[in-house]
N, C-alpha and C positions, 0 to 999 in steps of 0.2 A: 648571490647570483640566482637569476629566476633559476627553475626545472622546467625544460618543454614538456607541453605538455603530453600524453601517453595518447598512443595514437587509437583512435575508436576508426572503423571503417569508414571510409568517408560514401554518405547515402545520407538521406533522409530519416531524421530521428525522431520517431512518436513515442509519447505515453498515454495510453488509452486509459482513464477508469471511468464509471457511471459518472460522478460530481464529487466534488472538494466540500472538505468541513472543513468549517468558519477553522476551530484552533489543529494546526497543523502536525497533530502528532497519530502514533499509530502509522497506517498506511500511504496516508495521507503525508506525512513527516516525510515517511521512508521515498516515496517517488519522489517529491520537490529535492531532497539532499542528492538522490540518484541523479534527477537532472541536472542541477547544477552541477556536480561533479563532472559529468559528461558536457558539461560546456567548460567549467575550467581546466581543466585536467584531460580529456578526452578529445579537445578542440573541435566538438562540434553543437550548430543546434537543436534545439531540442521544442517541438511543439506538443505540451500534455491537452489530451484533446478531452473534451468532456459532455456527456450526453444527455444532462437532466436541463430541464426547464429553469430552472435559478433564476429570478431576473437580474441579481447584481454581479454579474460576472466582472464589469468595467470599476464595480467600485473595491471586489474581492482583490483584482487585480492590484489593483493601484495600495491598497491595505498590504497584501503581501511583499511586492515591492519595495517599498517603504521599511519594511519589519528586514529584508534582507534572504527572504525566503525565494524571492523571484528575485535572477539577475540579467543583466543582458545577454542575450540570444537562446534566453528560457520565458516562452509564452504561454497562456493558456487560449484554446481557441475553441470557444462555444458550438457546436452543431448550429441550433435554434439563432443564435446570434448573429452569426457568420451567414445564414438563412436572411436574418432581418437587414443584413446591409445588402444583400445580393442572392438573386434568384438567376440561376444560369439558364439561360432561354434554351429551348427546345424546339424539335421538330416532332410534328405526326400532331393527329386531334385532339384537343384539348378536353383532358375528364372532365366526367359532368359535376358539377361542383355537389353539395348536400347544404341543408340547412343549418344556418345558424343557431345555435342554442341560446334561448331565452334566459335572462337571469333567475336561478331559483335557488331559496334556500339550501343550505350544503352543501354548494357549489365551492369549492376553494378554486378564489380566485389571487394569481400574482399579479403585483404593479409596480410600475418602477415612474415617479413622478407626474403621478395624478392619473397615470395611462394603463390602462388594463395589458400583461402580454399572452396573458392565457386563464384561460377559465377551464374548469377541469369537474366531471359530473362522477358521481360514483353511486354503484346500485345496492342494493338493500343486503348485496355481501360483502363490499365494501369493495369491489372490483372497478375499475375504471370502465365508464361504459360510451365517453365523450368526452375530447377535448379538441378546443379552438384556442387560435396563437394567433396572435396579434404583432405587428410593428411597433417599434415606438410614436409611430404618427399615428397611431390607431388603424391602420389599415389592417385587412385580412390577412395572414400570414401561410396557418395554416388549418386543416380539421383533419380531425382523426375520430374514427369509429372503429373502435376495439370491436370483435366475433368474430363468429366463423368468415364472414368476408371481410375481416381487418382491412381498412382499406385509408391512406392518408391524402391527402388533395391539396397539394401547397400551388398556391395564387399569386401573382406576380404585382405588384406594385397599384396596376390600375383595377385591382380586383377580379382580373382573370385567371382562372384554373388553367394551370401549364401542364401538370405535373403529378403522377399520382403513382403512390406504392401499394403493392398488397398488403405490406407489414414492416414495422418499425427498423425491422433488420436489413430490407431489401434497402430502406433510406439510407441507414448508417451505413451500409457497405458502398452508396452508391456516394456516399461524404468521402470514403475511404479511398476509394477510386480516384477524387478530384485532388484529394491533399497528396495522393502518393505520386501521382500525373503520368506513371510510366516509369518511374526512375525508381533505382534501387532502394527501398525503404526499410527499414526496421519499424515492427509495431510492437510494443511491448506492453502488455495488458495487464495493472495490477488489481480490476475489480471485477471478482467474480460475476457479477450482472453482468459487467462491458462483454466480460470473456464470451458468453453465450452467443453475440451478433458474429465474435470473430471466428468461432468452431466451423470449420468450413467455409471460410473466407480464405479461397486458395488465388493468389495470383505469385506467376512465377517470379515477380521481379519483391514482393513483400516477402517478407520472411516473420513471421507472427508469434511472440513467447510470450505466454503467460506465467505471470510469477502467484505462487502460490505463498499469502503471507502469512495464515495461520493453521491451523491443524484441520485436514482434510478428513480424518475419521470422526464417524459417530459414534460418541465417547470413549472413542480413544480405543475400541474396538476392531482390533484385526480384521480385514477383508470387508470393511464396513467406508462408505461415506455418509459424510454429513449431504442433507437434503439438499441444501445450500450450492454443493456442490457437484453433485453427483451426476447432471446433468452433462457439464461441462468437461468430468476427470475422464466417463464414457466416451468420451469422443478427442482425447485427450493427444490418440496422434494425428489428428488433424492439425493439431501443431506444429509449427519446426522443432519447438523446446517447450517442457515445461521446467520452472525453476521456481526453487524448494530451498531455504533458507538455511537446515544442515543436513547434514550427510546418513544422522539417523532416520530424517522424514524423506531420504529420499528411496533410502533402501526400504523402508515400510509403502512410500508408493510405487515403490516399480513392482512390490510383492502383491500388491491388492489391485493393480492394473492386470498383473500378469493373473491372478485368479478368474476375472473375467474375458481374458483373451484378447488385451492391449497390451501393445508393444507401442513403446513411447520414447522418444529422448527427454530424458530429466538429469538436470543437472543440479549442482549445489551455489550457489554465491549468495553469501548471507547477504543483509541490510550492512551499511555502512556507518560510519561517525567520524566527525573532524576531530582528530586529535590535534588539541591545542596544547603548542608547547609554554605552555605557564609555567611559572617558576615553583617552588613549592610550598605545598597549602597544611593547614592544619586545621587535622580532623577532630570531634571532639566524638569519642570512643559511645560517645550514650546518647548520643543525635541520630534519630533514623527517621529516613524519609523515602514517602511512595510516590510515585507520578504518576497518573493513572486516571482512566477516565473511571467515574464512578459508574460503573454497569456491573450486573449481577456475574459478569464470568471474571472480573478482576477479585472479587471474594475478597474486600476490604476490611469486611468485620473481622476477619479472623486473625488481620495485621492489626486490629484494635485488641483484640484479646490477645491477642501475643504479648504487644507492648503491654496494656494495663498489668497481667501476670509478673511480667519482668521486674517493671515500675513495684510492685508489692516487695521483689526483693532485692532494686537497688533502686531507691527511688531516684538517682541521678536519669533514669532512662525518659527518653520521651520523641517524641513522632510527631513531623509534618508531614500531610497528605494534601498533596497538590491537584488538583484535578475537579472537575463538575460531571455530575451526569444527572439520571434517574435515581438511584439511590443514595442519593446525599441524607433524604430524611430517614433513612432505614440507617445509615452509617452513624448519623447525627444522633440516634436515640441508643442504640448501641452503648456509643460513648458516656452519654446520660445514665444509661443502666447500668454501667460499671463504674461511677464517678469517675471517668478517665477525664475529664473537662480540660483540667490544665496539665495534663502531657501527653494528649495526642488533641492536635489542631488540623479542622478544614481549612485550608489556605484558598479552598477555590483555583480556579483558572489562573496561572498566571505564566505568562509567553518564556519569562526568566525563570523558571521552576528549574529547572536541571543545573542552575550554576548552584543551588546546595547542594549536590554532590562532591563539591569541592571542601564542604566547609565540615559535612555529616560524615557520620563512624564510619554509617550501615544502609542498607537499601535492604527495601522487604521488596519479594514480588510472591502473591499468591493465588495465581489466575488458576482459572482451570485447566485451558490450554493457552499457548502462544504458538507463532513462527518460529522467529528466533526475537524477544522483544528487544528493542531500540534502547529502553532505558537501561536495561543488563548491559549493555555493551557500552552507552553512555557512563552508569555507574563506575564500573569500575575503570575505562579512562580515565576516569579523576580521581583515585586511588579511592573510592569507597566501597567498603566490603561488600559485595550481595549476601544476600542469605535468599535463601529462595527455595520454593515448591517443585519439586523432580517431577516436573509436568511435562506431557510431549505439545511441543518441543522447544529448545533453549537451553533452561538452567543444563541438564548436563551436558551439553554438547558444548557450553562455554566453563564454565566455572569445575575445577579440579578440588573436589570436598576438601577444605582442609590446608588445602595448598594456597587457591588465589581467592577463595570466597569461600560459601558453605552451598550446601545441597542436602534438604532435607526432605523422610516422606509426605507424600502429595497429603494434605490434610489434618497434617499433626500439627497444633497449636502446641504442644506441648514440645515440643523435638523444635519447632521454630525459638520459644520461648529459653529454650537450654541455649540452645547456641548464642541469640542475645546477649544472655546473662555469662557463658563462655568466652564473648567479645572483649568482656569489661574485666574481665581479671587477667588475662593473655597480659606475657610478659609484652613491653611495647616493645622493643625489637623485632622480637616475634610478629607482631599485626604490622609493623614496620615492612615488613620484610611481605607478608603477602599484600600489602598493597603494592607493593612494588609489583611484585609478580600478577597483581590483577591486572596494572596498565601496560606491563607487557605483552601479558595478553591481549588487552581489545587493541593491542597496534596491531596484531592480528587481523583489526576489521578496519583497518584505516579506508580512507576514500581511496589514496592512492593502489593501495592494494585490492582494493573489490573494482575500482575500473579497471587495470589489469585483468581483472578472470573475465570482466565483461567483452573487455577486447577481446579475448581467446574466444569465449562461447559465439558470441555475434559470425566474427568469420567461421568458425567450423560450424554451425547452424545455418550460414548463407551454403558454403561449400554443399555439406548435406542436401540440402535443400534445392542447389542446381544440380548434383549427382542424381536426386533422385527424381525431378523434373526430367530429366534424357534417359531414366532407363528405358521408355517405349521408342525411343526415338532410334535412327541410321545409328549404323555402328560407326558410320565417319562422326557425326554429333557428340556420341557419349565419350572417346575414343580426343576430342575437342575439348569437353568437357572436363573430361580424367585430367589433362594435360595445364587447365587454366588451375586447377586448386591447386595439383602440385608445384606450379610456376608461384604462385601467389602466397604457398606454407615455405618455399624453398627464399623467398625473397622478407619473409617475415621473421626468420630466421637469420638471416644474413642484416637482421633491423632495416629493411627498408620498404 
């Protein structure tokens, strides 16, 4: 028999970031699983809205789709594209338009079947200093002139200027306006870029949370942000909510908000994973596998020198590394350097990387920092042990040393390399037995259980958020107000 589904408030459901990478893992992974969840399980739509220039959003789409990643009444809906089918007419005099840019060298230009959609100019410090956007029919779309008068000029179909912003923010928010129409909406922000347009994007009837997905200090340094961030944490109660992946990053950011003299609502609700109930699998104790993209903060060499040290004293040990990045030829010679050739493999990019978790001992993870990472929580759902770097944040706030995985210190090859080798001589009962206890744990993180805190955070960050819209207001208003949250927690409680 089906389960209905868990009820999410019913309004209008966004997820905001900058733009989507092509392979859908990371943060990227974590919003699409979020939304689909909140459309099966949640019973509601969900539109993730996206603000980069891309020209293939209709081909991304339909790739995603396809793959299982987009389901129905989970869409993605372009700015820039949504612009190129329809420009909403206006009243008052029309801005005066600017010139077109000439083609010049260094110009990156996008195209989407034979047709230019924008041409984009950058200055001798690499800053953007023009771009023009185009329709698919080639018509004007739009111009932007980044400075001190930042100023954008979007043209309607017959090549009339309708429409002009000071700055790229005043547009998004005025996108933001037309998708939310009035009606009660949730925006929920997972890309620090997107976050900055909505810091002070207050409408009463929007309710705005940014979820923060990896570690917001610079180097993990107390009372410190990352650059990255620092912008956005500053103005952080401009929020209704910020949300923090676990419960140690959140007591660390409410203590580095509160240094500065921000007072914020921050919450905890990790990332989520389908637990699949499959039958059961077998592991082979000297199989270990990373998924990861190859970038310099995932520290891949040092899961090559783990395995190769191990491999020296059981050579049963050996490692697939699933993933592409910039560092593939720094990884690749690594391997070279230490004859690890044939027991530890780049497998490259591949969509199905995570069903060897079902098959592998071990997972390494040795980044510098995380959120709380996806694949930890996917690992050990399939009963494979982690072993992993006590980096903030994740491995400790998932894995109990000893118990459902390992937890070693941040940087020791040598302490990752023991436990390895500690793997492989474990009576099996014993590693029997924390596997088990590791997939107990990530049911910890099921989908059904993280839309549950979703549903709680949503309404008590609406409630808050009308509570605190009517403190200037008549005391018959606030006194109205008081009265509808409590109507609405007394009747959620009674399940309806």
């Amino acid at each position: 028999m089906l389960r209905s589904p868990l009820r999410l408030p019913s309004a209008r459901h966004f997820a905001l970031t900058w733009g989507l990478a092509d392979q859908p893992g990371g943060m990227t992974g974590a919003l699409l699983q979020r939304s689909r969840s909140f459309r099966r399980l949640g019973g509601v739509d969900v539109d993730i809205l996206t603000l980069d220039d891309r020209p293939d959003y209709p081909e991304l789409s339909a790739r995603l789709r396809s793959s299982g990643e987009l389901i129905d009444g989970v869409r993605i809906r372009n700015l820039w594209d949504e612009l190129r089918e329809r420009v909403p007419a206006t009243r008052g005099p029309e801005p005066t338009p600017v010139e077109l840019l000439e083609p010049q060298e260094g110009d990156r230009v996008e195209s989407a079947a034979g047709t230019v959609l924008s041409r984009t100019r950058y200055g001798d410090d690499g800053r953007i200093v023009a771009v023009d956007r185009f329709r698919r029919d080639g018509s004007l779309l739009a111009t932007e002139r980044p400075g001190a008068e930042r100023k954008i000029v979007v043209h309607a179909d017959d090549g009339r200027a309708i429409r002009s912003f000071r700055t790229s923010w005043g547009l998004y928010r005025w996108w933001f306006d037309r998708l939310t129409a009035g009606k009660p909406s949730f925006l929920l922000v997972d890309s620090k870029t997107a976050a900055r347009s909505v810091a002070g994007y207050r409408r009463e009837h929007v309710t705005c949370i940014h979820i923060v997905h990896a570690s917001h200090r610079r180097g993990g340094q107390a009372g410190t942000f990352r650059a990255s961030r620092e912008s956005v944490l500053r103005r952080a109660a401009d929020f209704d909510a910020i949300v923090v992946l676990t419960p140690r990053q959140r007591d660390d950011l409410v203590d580095d908000l509160a240094a500065i003299g921000v007072r914020a609502r921050v919450r905890t609700i990790p990332n989520e994973v389908e637990i699949e109930a499959d039958g059961p699998s077998r592991h082979d104790a000297a199989h270990g596998v990373v998924v990861a993209s190859l970038h310099s903060r995932k520290r891949l060499t040092h899961a090559v020198e783990a395995i190769a040290a191990a491999h020296a004293a059981d050579p049963r040990v050996h490692l697939d590394i699933f993933g592409e990045g910039p560092r593939e030829d720094v990884i690749r010679r690594r391997i070279r350097r230490l004859d690890a050739d044939d027991h530890v493999r780049l497998r490259g990019y591949d969509p199905g990387a995570r069903s060897s978790f079902r098959s592998a001992g071990f997972s390494l993870l040795t980044s510098t920092s995380e959120g709380l990472p996806l694949v930890l929580v996917e690992s050990m759902a399939a009963g494979c042990i982690p072993i992993a770097y006590d980096i903030r944040y994740g491995p400790a706030d998932m894995i109990r040393d000893g118990v459902d995985g390992f937890v070693v210190p941040e940087g020791d090859i040598a302490a990752l390399t023991r436990r390895i080798l500690e793997l492989q001589t474990m009576p099996q009962a014993k590693v029997a037995a924390m596997r088990a206890r590791a997939m107990a744990r990530a049911a910890e993180f099921s989908d059904r259980t993280v839309v549950r805190r979703w549903s709680r955070e949503l309404r008590a960050a609406y409630d808050a958020k009308l509570l605190e819209a009517a403190r200037d207001k008549p005391l018959r208003v606030r006194l109205r107000r008081r009265a509808g949250v409590v109507r609405r927690r007394l009747l959620r409680l009674a399940g309806r």
